[in-house]
C-alpha positions as CSV (number, residue, x, y, z in Angstrom):
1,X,-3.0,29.1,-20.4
2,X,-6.8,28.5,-21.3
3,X,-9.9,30.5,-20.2
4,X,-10.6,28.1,-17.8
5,X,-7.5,27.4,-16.3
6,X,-7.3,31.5,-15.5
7,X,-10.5,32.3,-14.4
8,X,-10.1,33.5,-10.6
9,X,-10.1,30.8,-8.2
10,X,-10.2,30.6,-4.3
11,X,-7.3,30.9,-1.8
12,X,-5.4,28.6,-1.2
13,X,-6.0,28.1,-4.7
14,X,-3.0,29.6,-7.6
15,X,-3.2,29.5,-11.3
16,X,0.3,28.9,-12.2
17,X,2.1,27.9,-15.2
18,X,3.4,24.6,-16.1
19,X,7.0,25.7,-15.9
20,X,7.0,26.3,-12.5
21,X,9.8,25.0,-10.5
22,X,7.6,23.9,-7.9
23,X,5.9,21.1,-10.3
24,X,9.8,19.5,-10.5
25,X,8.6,16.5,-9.2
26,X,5.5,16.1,-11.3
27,X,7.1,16.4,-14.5
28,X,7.3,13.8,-17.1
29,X,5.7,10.8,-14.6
30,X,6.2,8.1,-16.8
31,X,10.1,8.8,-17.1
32,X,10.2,8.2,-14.1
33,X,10.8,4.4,-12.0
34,X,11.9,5.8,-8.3
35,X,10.8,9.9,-6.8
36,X,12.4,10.7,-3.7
37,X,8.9,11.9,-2.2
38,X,5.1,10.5,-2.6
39,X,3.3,11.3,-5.5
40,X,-0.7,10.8,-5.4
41,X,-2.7,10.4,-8.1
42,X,-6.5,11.3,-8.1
43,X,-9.1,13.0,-6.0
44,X,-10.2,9.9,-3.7
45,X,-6.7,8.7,-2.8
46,X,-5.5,12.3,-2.0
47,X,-9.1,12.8,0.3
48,X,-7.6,9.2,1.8
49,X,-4.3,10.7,2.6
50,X,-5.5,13.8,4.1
51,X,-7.6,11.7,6.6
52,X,-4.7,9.8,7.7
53,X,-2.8,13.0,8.6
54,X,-0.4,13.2,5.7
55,X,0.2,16.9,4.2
56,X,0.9,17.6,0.9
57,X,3.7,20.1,0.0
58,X,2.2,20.6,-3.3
59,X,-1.0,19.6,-5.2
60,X,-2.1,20.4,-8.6
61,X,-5.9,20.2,-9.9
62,X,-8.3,21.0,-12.6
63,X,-10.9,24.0,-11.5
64,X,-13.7,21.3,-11.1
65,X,-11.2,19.3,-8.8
66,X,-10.0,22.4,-6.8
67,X,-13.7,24.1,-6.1
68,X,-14.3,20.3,-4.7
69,X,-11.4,19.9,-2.6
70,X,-11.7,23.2,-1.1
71,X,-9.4,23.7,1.4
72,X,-6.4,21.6,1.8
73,X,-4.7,23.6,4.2
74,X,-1.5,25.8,4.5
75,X,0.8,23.8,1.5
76,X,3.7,24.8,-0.5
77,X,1.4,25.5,-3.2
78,X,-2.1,24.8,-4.7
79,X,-2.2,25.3,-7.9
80,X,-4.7,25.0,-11.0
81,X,-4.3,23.8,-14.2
82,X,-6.7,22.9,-16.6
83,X,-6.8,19.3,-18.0
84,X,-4.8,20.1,-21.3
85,X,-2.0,21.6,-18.9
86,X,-2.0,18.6,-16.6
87,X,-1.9,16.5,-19.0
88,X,1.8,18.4,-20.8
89,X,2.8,18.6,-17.4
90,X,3.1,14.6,-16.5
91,X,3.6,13.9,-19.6
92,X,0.4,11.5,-21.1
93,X,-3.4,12.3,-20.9
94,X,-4.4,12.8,-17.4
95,X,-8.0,12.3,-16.4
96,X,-8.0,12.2,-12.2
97,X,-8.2,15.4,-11.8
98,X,-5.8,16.5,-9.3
99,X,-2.1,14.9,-8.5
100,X,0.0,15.6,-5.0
101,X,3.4,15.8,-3.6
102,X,3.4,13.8,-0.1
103,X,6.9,13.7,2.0
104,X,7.7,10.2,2.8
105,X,7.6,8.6,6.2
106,X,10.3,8.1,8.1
107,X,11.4,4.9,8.4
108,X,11.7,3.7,11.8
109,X,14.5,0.6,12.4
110,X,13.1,-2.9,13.5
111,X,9.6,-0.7,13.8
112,X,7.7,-3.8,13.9
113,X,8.8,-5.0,17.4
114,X,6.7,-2.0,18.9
115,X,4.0,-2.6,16.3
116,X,3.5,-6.2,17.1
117,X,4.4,-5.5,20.6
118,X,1.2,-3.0,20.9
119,X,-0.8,-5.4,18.3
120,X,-0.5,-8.2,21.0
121,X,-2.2,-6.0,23.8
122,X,-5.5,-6.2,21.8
123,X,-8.0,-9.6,21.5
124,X,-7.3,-10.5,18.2
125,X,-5.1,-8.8,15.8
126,X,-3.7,-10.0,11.9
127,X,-0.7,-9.1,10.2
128,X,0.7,-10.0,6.7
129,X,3.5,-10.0,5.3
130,X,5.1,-10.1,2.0
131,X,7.8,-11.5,1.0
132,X,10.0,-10.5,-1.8
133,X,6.6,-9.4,-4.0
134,X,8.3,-7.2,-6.4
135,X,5.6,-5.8,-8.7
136,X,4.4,-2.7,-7.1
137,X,0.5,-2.9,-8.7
138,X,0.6,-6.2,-7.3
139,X,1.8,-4.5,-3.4
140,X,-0.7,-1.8,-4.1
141,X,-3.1,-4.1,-4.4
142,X,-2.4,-6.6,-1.5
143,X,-2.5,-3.4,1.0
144,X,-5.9,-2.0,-0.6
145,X,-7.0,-5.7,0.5
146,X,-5.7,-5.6,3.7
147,X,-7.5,-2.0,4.3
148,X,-10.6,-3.6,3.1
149,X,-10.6,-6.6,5.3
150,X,-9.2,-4.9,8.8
151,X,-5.7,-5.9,8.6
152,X,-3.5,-4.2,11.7
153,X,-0.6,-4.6,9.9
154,X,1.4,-4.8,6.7
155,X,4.9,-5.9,6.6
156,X,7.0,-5.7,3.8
157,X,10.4,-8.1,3.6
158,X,13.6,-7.0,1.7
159,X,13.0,-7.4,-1.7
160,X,10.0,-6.0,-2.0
161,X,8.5,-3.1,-4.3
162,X,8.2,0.2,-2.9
163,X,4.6,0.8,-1.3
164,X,5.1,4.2,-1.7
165,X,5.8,4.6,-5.1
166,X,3.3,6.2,-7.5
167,X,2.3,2.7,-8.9
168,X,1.8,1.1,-5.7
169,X,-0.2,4.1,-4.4
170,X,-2.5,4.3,-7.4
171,X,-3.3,0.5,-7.0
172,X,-3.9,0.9,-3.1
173,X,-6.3,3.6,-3.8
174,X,-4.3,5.6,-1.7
175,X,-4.7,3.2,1.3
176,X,-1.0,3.2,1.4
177,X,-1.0,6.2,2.8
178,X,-3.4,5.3,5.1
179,X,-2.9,1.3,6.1
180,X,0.0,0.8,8.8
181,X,3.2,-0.6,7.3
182,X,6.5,-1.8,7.9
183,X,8.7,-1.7,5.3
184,X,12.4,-3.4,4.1
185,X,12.2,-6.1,7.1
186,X,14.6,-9.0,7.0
187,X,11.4,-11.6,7.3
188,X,13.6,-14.4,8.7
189,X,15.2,-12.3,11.2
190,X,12.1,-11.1,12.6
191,X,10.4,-14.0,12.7
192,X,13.3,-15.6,14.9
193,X,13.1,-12.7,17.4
194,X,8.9,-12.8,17.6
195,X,9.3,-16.6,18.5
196,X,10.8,-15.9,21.9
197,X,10.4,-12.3,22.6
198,X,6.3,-12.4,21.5
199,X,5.1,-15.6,22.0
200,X,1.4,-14.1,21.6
201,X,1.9,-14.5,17.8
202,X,1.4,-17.1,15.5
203,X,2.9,-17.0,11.9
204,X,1.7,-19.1,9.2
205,X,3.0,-19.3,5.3
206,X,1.7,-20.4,2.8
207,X,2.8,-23.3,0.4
208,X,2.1,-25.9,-2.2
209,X,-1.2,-27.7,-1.4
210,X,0.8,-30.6,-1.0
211,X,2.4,-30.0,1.8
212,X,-0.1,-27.6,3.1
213,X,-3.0,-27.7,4.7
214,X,-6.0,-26.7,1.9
215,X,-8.4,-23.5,2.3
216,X,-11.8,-24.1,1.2
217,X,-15.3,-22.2,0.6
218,X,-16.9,-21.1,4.0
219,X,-14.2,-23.3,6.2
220,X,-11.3,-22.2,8.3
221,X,-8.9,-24.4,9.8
222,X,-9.6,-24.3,13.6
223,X,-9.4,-23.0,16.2
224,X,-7.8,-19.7,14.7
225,X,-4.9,-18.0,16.8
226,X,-6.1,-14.7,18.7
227,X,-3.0,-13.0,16.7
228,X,-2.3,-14.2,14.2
229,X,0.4,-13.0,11.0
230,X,0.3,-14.9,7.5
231,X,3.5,-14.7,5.2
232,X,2.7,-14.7,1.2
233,X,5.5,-15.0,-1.0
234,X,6.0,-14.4,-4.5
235,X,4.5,-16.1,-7.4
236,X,7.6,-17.7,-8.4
237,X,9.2,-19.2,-5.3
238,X,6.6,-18.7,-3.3
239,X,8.0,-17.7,0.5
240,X,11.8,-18.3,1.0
241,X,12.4,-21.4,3.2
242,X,14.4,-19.3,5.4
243,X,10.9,-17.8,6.3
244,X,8.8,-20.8,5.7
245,X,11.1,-22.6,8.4
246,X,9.9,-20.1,11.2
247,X,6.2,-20.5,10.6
248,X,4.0,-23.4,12.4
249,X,2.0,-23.6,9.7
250,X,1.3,-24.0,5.9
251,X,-1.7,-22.9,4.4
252,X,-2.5,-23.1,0.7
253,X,-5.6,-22.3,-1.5
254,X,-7.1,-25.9,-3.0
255,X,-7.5,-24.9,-6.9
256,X,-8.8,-26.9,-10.0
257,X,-6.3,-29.3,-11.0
258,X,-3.8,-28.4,-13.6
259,X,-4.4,-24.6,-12.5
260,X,-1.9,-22.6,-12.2
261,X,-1.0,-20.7,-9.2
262,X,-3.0,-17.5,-8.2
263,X,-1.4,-14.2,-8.5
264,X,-0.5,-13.2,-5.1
265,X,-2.9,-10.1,-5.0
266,X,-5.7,-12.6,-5.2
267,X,-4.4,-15.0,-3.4
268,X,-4.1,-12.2,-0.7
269,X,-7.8,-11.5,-0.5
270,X,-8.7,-15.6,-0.5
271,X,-5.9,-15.8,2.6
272,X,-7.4,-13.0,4.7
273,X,-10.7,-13.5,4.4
274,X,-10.6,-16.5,5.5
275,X,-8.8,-16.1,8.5
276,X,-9.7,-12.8,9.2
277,X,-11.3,-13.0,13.3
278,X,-14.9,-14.2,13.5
């Protein structure tokens, strides 16, 4: 271990060694596609997760990262490594400093009725949800968007990536742990129920400009439901007609001609800042 992994360092603070069983789930990173539990990369989305409530069982951080974070309360273990170590430990060159182990949420069946139930009570609310977007970055990314632009809501249909995978975490800039979501929701289903049992909500898709009406620069079709939840599908089949069917509405992003579509990430941020409440 170096000199300046071992210097002395402040409770709750450990110098440990990279062998330690405790770092099991931060071993080799890249190895690994699926970890039963959360894993957080970097200073800023850890400080994200803290504030939403979330506890770590274990984090692991350079000195400089540790003396910053201070206190991060009673954990399974705080430990200090210097960069070299980190980086042996996950496996590549690491240079964010400090890396966590969050327990998932648990999921909660049909959690959305409550959600959009208690969304409904407010004056205007917006929801989106994705439907079979299966590239985690690109999830990540669409939930860091919908953080950014006050989005109640995140839903996430069967087929999905996982939003709590280390990919889609590091994308979100750890807004996953903090942006409300719904995850592994048969779209279709739930869009049959919300027709009759909450009439306050409008659902729109969006679809080829064709048969769709067009968003464009600094105009919004009108008048804009008080709640109102937009489905965005992947960049191959776009949303499943199943879904499509159940929404009032097409909406579609007018692009130079011969373009091809927008990746859905973008497309996300185009979408809900446009209808986003005025």
């Amino acid at each position: 271990m170096s000199n300046d992994a071992t210097r002395e360092v402040a409770a709750p603070w450990r110098s440990v060694s990279i062998d330690d069983a405790r770092l099991a789930d931060l071993s080799r990173l890249r190895d690994r596609s699926t970890s039963p539990r959360i894993i957080i990369e970097g200073e800023l989305a850890l400080r994200r997760a803290l504030e939403a409530g979330h506890r770590p069982q274990v984090v692991v951080a350079t000195p400089a990262c540790a003396a910053r974070l201070g206190d991060v309360g009673a954990i399974e273990l705080a430990a200090v490594l210097d960069a070299a170590e980190l980086g042996a430990l996950v496996g590549h060159e690491f240079h964010r400093g400090c890396l966590a182990v969050v327990p998932r949420p648990i999921a909660v069946a049909e959690a959305w009725r409550d959600a959009l139930a208690a969304l409904a009570l407010r004056p205007h609310a917006r929801v989106v949800a994705l439907d079979r977007i299966a590239d985690a970055e690109n999830v990540g990314a669409v939930i860091r968007t919908a953080r950014a632009l006050a989005v109640d809501l995140v839903v996430l249909g069967r087929g999905c990536a996982d939003p709590y995978s280390r990919r889609a975490v590091r994308t979100s800039m750890g807004h996953a742990l903090a942006q409300p979501l719904v995850i592994d929701v048969d779209l279709a289903a739930m869009l049959a129920a919300a027709a009759t049992q909450l009439p306050a909500w409008s659902w729109w898709c969006t679809g080829s400009v064709g048969a769709a009406t067009a968003l464009r620069p600094f105009s919004r079709p009108e008048p804009l439901p008080a709640h109102l939840g937009v489905v965005l599908g992947n960049e191959g089949d776009g949303v499943a007609e199943a879904v499509a069917a159940r929404c009032s509405r097409r909406i579609a992003i007018a692009t130079a001609a011969g373009a091809e579509s927008l990746n859905v990430a973008a497309a996300a941020a185009i979408v809900l800042w446009s209808l986003a409440p005025a």
